[in-house]
TIFI-489883 format. One line per field, with one value per atom (N, C-alpha, C, CB): x, y, z; residue number from 0; atom name. Coordinates in pm, whole numbers, plus 50000, padded with zeros to 5 digits. Atoms other than C-alpha are relative to their C-alpha. Glycine has a CB too. Layout:
c1: (X, ...) .
c2: (Y, ...) .
c3: (Z, ...) .
pos: (NUM, ...) .
site: (CA, ...) .
//
This chain:
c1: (49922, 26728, 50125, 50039, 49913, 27000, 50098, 49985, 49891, 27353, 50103, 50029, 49944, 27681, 50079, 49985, 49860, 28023, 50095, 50057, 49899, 28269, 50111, 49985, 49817, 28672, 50034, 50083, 49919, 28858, 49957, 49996, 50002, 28891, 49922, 50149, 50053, 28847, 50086, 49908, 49876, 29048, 49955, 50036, 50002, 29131, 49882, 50101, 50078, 28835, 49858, 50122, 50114, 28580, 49902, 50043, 50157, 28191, 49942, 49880, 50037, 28143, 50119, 49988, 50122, 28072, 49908, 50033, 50088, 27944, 49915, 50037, 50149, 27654, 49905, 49996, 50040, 27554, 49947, 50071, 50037, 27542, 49941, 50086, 50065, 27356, 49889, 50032, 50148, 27082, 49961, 50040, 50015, 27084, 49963, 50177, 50053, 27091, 49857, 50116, 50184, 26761, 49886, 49953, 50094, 26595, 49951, 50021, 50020, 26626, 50030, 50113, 49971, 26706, 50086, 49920, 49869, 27023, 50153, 50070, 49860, 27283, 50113, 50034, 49863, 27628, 50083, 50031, 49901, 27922, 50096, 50020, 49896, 28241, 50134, 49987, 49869, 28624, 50095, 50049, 49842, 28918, 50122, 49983, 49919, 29221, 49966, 50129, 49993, 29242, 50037, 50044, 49957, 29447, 49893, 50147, 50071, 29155, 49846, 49999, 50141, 28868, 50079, 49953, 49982, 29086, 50023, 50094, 49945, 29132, 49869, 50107, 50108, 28870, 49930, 50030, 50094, 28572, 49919, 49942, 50045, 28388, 50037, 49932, 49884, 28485, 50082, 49886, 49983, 28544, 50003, 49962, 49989, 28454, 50124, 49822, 49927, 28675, 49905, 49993, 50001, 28585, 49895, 50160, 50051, 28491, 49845, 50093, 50116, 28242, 49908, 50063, 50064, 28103, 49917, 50100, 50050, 28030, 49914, 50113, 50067, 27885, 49870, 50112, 50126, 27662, 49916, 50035, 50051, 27547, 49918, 50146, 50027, 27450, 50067, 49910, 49949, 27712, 50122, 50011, 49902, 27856, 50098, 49975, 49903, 28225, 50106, 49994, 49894, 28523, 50151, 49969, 49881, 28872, 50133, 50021, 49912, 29132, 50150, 49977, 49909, 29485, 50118, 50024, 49944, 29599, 49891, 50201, 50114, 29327, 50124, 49952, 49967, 29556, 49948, 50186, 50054, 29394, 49874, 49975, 50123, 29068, 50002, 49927) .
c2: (50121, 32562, 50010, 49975, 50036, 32430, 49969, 49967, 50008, 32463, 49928, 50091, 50012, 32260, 50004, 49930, 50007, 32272, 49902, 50105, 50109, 32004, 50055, 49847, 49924, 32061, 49909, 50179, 50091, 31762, 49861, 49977, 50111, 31453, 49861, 49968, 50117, 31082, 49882, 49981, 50075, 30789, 49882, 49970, 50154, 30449, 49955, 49871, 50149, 30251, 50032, 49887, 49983, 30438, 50113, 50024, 49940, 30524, 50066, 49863, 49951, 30673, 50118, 49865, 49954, 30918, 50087, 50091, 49955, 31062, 49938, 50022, 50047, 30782, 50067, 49829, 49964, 30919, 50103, 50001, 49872, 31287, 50014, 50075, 49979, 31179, 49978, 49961, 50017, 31041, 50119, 49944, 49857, 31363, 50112, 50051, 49883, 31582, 49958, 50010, 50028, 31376, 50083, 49776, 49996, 31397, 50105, 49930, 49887, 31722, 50145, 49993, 49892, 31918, 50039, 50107, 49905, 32017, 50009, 49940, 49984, 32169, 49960, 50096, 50015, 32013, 50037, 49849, 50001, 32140, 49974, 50121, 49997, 32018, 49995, 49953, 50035, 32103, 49923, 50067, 50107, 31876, 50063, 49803, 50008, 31854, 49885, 49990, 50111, 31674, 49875, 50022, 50150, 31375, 49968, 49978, 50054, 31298, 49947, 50080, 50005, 31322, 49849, 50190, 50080, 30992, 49916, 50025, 50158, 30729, 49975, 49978, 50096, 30492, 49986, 49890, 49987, 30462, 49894, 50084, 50145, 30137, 49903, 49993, 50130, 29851, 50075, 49835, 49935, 30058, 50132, 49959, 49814, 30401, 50095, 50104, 49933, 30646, 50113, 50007, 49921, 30944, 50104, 50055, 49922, 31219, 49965, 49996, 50059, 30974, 49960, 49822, 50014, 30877, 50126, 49960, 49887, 31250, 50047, 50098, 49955, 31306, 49910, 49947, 50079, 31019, 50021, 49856, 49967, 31100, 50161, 49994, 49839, 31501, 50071, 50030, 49945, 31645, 50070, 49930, 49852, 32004, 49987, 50127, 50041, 31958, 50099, 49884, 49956, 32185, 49995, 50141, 50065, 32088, 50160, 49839, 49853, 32332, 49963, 50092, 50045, 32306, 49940, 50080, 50059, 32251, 50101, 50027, 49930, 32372, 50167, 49847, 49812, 32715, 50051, 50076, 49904, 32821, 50072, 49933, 49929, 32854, 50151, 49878) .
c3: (50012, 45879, 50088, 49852, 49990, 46075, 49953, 50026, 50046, 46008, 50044, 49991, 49926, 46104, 49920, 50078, 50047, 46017, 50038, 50030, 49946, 46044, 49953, 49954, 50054, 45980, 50071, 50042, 49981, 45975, 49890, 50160, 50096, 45791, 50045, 49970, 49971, 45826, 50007, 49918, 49967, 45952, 49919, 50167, 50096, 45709, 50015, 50044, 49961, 45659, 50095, 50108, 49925, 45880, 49951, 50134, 50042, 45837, 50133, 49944, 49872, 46184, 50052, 50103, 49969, 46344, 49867, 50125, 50099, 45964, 49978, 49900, 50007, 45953, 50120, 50016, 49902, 46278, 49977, 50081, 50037, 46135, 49895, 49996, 50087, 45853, 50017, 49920, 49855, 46104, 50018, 50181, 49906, 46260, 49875, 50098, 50115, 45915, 49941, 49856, 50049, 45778, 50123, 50011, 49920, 46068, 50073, 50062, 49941, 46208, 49860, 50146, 50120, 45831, 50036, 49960, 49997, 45927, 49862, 50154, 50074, 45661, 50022, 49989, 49958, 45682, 49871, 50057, 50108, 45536, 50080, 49910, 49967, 45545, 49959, 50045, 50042, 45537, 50030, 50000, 49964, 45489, 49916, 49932, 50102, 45330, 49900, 50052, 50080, 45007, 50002, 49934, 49962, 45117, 50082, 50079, 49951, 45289, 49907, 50106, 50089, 44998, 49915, 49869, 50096, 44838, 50106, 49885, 49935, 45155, 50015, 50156, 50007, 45169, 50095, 49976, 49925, 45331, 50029, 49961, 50038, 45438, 49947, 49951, 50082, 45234, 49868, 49912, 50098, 44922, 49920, 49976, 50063, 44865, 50076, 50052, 50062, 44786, 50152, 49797, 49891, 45124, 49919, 50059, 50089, 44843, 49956, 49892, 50094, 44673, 50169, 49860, 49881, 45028, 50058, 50090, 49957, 45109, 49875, 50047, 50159, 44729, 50018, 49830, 49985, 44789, 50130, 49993, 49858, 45131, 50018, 50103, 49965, 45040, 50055, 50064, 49947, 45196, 49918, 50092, 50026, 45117, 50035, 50058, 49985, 45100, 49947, 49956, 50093, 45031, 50051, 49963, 49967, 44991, 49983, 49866, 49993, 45154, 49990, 50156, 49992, 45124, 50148, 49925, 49876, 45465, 50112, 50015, 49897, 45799, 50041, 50198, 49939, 45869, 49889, 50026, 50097, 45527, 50039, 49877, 49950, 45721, 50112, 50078) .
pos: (0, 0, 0, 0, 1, 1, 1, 1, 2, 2, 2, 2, 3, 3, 3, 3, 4, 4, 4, 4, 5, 5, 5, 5, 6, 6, 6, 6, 7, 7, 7, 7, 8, 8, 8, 8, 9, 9, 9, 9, 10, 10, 10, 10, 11, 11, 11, 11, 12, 12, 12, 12, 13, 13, 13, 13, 14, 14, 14, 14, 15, 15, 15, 15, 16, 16, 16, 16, 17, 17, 17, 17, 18, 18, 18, 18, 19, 19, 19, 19, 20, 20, 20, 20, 21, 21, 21, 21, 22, 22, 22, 22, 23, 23, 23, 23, 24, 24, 24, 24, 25, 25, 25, 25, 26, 26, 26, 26, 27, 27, 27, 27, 28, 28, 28, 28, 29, 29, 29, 29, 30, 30, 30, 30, 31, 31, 31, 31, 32, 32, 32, 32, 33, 33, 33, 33, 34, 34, 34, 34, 35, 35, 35, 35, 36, 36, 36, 36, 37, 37, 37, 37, 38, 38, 38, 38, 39, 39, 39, 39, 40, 40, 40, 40, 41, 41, 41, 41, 42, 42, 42, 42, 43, 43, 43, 43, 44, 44, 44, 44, 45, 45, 45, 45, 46, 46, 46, 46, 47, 47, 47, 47, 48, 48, 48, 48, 49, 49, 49, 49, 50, 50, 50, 50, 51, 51, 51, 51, 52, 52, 52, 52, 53, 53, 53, 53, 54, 54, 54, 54, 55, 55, 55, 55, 56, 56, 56, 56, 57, 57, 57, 57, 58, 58, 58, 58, 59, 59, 59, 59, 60, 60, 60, 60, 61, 61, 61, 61, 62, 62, 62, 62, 63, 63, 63, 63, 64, 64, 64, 64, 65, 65, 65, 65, 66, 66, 66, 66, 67, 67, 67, 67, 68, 68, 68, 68, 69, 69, 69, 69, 70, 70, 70, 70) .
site: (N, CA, C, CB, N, CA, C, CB, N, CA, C, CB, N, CA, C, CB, N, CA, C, CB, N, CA, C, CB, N, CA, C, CB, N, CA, C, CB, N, CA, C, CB, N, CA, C, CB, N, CA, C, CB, N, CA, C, CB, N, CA, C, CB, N, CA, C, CB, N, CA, C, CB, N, CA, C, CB, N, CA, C, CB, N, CA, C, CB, N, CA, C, CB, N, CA, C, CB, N, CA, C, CB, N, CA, C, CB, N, CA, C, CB, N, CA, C, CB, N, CA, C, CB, N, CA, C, CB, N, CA, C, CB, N, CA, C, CB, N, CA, C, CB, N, CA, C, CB, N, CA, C, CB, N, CA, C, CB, N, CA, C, CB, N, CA, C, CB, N, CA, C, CB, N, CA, C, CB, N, CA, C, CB, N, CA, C, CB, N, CA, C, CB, N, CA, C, CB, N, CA, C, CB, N, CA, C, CB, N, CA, C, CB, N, CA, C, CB, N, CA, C, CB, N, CA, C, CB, N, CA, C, CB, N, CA, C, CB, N, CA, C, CB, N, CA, C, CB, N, CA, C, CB, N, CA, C, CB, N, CA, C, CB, N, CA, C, CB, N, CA, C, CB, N, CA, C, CB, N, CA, C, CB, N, CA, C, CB, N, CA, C, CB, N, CA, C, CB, N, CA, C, CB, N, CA, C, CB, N, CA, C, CB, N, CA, C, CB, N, CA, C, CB, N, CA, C, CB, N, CA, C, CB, N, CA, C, CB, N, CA, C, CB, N, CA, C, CB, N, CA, C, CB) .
//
């Protein structure tokens, strides 16, 4: 199986480029995990979801670090 890692968040309001990588994880089985900071698992995603709940619904491995120098 294929693995990828992401590290970084997500800007107001946007579903891209993570619909793109969820194309790509069906279709080719690839594992994604990814880190953010927390202020990012609560701004909104699409019309309504919540970032967290977007990645929960989508299959995607997620862990929340306190700021990226923790990695």
């Amino acid at each position: 199986m294929k693995r990828l890692i992401i590290i970084g968040g997500n800007r107001l309001y946007e579903e891209y480029p993570l619909k793109s990588i969820i194309k790509l994880k069906k279709k080719y089985k690839i594992d994604v995990t990814l880190f953010t900071e927390q202020l990012h698992l609560n701004k909104p995603v699409g019309k309504r979801k919540k970032f967290k709940n977007f990645l929960i619904n989508n299959k995607f491995n997620f862990q929340a670090v306190k700021n990226y120098n923790d990695l």
